[in-house]
C-alpha positions, 0 to 999 in steps of 0.5 A: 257303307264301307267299313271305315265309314261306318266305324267313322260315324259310330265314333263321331255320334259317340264323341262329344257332348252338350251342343256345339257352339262358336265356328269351326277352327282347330290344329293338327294333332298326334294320334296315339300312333304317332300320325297326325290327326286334327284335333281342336278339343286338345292334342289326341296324345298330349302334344301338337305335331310339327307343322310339316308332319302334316301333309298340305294337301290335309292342311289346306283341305281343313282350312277350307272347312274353317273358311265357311260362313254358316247361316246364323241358326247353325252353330258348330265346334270341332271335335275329337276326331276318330283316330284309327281310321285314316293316318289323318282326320278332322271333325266337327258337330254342328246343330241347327238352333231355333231360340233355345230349340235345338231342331237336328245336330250332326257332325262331318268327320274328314279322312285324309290317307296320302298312300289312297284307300281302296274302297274311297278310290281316292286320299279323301274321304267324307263321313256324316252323322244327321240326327233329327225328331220327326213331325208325326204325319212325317213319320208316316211316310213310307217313303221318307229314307228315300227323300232324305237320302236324295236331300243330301245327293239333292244338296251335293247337286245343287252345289255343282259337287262332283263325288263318288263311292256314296254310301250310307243308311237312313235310320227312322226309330220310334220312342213310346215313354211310360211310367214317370216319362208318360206325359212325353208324347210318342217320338220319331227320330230319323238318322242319316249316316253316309260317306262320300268320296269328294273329287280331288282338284289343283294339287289333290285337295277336295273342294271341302269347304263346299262339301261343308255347305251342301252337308249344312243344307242337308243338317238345315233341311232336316231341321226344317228351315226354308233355304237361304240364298248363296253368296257368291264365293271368292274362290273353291270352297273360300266365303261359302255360305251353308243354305243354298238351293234346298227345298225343306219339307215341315219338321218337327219345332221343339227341343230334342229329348234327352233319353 
């Protein structure tokens, strides 16, 4: 993973706290250098930049993450967006819930650099954290980072989503608890961190509210919900709804301990 990419995970798994909830909305703000970065837990410096100091290409590209229709056990909030990354981004967290159990959370941070980026080759540039625990027979597979990494090419596929420059690591971690955690049975958590490139169209923006949807598909299946079928969209990334052409396999269905 390139640098960026990797800085842009730490600090999305780093930012935040509680569950999200509600759907995804926010206003570009002013990082602390004075470029813009959006923001929708309030203003990065304190206070909300023009309108016009905010690129269209990233105004339109946000609008189209907030356009998506999530399938009804995802709930998602935006949240502070790393500020040195990109001289634009946007962030949000998402978790899929069954009734009270939270299966898998995640967030998706947009980069956005007018000027290009030499290792995105490309102005955008998508960057993810999933997170999830893990049935024990799951677990065991030796061959589960490679079915997980192809969950989410499998998603972007399955959307028709052209992209490039993907990178990223599949983490599984093991946890034994002892003393006063003892009655706590062994757990595995898997972790995906990648970033992608999304291939720009009419007027440079990314067709985001569709990377949103595939990115869904893979939070829903490593959360271990069957998919759920498309609607038809009205237009790039307009009324797409997160759940479409995914094969789950079994998954953990309890709450995610706190550690």
């Amino acid at each position: 993973m390139d640098s960026a990419a990797g800085g842009a995970a730490g600090s999305a798994a780093g930012n935040g706290s509680g569950s999200p909830s509600g759907s995804t909305a926010g206003t570009p703000a002013k990082n602390p250098s004075g470029k813009a970065a959006a923001s929708t837990t309030g203003s990065a410096s304190g206070s909300t930049a023009e309108p016009d100091a905010v690129p269209s290409a990233f105004q339109r590209a946000v609008e189209g993450l907030r356009a998506v229709r999530l399938r009804p056990e995802i709930e998602a909030d935006p949240t502070r967006p790393p500020q040195r990354l990109a001289p634009y981004a946007y962030a949000l967290e998402a978790a899929v819930l069954e009734g009270e159990d939270e299966l898998a959370d995640g967030r998706l941070v947009l980069l956005h650099d007018p000027a290009g980026h030499d290792a995105w080759k490309g102005t955008f540039r998508l960057v993810t954290l999933v997170r999830a625990e893990l049935e024990p027979e799951m677990a065991a597979d030796p061959l589960l980072p490679e079915v997980c990494w192809s969950w989410l090419t499998g998603a972007f596929e399955a959307r028709g989503l052209a992209y490039g420059e993907a990178s990223g690591t599949v983490t599984m971690a093991g946890s034994h608890y002892f003393g006063g955690l003892a009655e706590r049975a062994p757990a595995t958590q898997i972790e995906i961190r990648a970033s992608w490139t999304p291939r720009e169209g009419a007027g440079g923006v990314p067709d985001t509210g569709t990377h949103l949807a595939a990115w869904c598909d893979l939070l829903c299946q490593v959360a271990g919900l069957p998919p759920s079928p498309p609607e038809s969209p009205k237009g790039p990334g307009a009324g797409t709804t997160s759940g479409a052409g995914v094969v789950s396999l079994p998954q953990r269905r309890g709450p995610q301990q706190q550690q």
